[in-house]
Structure formats: structure tokens, C-alpha cells
C-alpha positions in Angstrom: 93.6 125.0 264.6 93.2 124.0 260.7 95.5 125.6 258.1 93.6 126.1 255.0 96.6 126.5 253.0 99.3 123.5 252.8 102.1 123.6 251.6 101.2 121.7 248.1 98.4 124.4 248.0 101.1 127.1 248.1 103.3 125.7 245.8 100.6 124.8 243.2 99.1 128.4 243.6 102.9 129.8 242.7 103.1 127.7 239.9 99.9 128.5 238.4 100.9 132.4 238.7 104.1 131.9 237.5 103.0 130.4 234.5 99.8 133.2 233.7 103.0 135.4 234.3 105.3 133.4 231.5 102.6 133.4 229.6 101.5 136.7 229.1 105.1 138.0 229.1 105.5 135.6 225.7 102.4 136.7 224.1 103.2 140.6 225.2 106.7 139.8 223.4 104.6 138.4 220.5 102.8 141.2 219.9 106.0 143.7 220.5 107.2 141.7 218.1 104.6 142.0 215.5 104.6 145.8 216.2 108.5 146.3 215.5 108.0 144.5 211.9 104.5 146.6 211.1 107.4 149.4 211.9 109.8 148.1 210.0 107.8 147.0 206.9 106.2 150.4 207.2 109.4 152.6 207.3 110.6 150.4 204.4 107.6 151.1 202.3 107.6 154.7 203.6 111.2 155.0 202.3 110.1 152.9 198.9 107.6 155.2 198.3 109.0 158.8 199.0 112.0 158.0 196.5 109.3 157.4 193.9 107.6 160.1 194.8 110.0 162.4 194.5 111.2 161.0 191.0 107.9 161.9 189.6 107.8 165.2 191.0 111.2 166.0 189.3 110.2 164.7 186.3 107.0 167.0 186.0 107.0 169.5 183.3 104.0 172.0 184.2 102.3 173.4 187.1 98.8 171.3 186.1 100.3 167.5 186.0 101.6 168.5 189.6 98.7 169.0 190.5 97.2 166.1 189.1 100.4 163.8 190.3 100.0 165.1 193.8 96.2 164.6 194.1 96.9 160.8 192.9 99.6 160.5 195.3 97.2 161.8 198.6 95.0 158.9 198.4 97.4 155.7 198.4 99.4 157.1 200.9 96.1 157.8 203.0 94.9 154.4 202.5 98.4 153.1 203.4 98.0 155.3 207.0 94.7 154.2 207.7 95.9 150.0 207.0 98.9 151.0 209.7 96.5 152.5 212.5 94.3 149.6 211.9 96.9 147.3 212.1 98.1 148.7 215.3 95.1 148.9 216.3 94.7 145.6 215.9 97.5 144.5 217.6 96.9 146.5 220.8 93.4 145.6 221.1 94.3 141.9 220.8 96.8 142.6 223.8 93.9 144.0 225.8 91.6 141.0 225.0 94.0 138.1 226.0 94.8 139.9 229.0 91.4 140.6 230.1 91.0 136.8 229.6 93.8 135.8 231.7 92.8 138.2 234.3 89.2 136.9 234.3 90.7 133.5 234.8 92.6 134.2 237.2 89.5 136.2 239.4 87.9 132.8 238.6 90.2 130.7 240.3 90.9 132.9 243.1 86.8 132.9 243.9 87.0 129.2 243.1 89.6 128.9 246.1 87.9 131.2 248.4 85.0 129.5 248.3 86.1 126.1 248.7 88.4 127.3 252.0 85.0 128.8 253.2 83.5 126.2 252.5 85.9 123.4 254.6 86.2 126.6 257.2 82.6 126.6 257.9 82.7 122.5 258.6 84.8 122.8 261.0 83.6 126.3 263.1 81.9 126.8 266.3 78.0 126.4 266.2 76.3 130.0 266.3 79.0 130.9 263.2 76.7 130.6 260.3 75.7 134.3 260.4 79.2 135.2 259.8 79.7 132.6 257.1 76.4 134.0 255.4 77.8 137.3 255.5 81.0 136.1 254.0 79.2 134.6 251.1 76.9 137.3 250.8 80.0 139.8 250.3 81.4 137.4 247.7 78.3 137.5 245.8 78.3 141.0 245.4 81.8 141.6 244.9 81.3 139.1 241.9 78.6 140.4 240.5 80.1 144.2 240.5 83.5 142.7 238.8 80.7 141.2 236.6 78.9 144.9 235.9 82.4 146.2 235.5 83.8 143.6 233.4 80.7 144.2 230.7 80.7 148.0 231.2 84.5 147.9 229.7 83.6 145.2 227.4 80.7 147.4 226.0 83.4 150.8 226.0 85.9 148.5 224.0 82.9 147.7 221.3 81.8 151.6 221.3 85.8 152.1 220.5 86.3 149.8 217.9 83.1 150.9 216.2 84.3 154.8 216.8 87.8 153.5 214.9 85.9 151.9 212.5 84.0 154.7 211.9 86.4 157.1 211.7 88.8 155.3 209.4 85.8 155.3 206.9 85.2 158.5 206.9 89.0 159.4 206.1 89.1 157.1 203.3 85.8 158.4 202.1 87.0 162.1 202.2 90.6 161.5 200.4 88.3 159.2 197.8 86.2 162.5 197.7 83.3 160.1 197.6 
């Protein structure tokens, strides 16, 4: 009886997950990272801000510049909402995209593998087999081509998102612009 699977095949195929693994846990600490300065930076400004705020609301002397101060205070800190969100955003969707690369890869590799151990398993079967190796590539076929569907259904979803963001984050700007 054959083994399709040796040892060095094993050990290579741990390897190779191990590092996907190593890899996207740096890049996930990347991005962590990245998020917990946006934080940061953005608490810090936050912080900046509201003190100065608040010193030019104390220094107001009539109910008229207050309402002038406040209406030219709503739109930078608007703006400076919609820059974090996208930013975020940003970061998150860049998360999804390299892991939806390494995924692909790795679907790629695994049908690579399958169908070169069908491949040597069909050399070496009984005669009257081929039926059953037909089928066996037939399922793989479809089963690709459905990940396939999938894979540009979510790819298409992911666009329609990004263009709903987009979208939305325009039309705040344009209504605290007022134009």
C-alpha cells in the first residue's frame, strides 16, 4: 500500500502553516498596534482640543459670539471624527484584505496538494478506477469554482462597503460644512 504523505511532506506542510500562522499573528499585532496609537494620538488631541475649547467658551462675553464660537467649533471636530473612522476603517479593512490573501493562498496550496496526491493515487490504482477518479476531480472542480463565486461575492460586498463608507462620510462632512 502507498502512503501519499511522508514524513518530509508532513513536516514541510507544518512548517508552511506555522509560518502563515507567525505571520499573520505579526501583521494582526501590526495593525493592533497602529490602532492603539490612532487611540492614543486621538485621546491626546481630544484632550488638546477640549482644554481650548473650553478656554474660549469662558472667555465669551455675549450670548451671539457663542453661538458663533460653537458653530466654528462643530465642524473641525466633525472633520477630526470622520479622519478617525476612516482611519480605522482603514486599518480594519487592511486586516481583512491580507487575511483573505493568506487564506486564498493557503486554499491554493491545499488544492495544489490534493491534486497532485490524486494525481500519483490514480497511477498506481486498480484498472476499472477511473470513474471514481473522475468523480473525485469533478468534485474538486466545483468545490473550486463555488469558493471562487464566494470569494468574488465577498469581494464585491467589501467594494459596496467601502463605497457606502465613502459615501456616508461625504455626506457628514457636507452637512456640518452646510454645503
Amino acid at each position: 500500500m502507498n502512503k501519499f504523505t511522508t514524513p518530509e511532506q508532513f513536516a514541510d506542510a507544518s512548517k508552511a502553516g506555522l509560518e502563515a500562522l507567525l505571520s499573520q499573528a505579526t501583521t494582526a499585532f501590526g495593525r493592533a498596534e497602529r490602532l492603539a496609537a490612532l487611540n492614543l494620538n486621538t485621546s491626546r488631541a481630544m484632550l488638546e482640543d477640549g482644554a481650548l475649547n473650553t478656554k474660549a467658551i469662558l472667555a465669551v462675553k455675549d450670548p451671539q459670539e457663542l453661538v458663533k464660537l460653537q458653530s466654528s467649533l462643530a465642524k473641525p471636530m466633525v472633520d477630526k471624527a470622520v479622519a478617525y473612522a476612516r482611519s480605522v476603517y482603514e486599518i480594519a479593512s487592511e486586516g481583512q484584505s491580507e487575511l483573505t490573501q493568506a487564506f486564498e493562498s493557503q486554499i491554493a496550496e491545499m488544492n495544489k496538494a490534493f491534486g497532485a496526491a490524486l494525481a500519483q493515487a490514480e497511477k498506481s490504482a486498480p484498472a476499472g478506477s477511473e470513474a471514481l477518479f473522475a468523480a473525485a476531480k469533478q468534485s474538486m472542480a466545483v468545490a473550486s469554482n463555488a469558493y471562487d463565486t464566494m470569494s468574488k461575492a465577498a469581494k464585491q460586498a467589501a467594494e459596496m462597503a467601502e463605497a457606502n463608507v465613502a459615501a456616508a462620510t461625504q455626506a457628514t462632512v457636507k452637512a456640518v460644512s452646510g454645503k
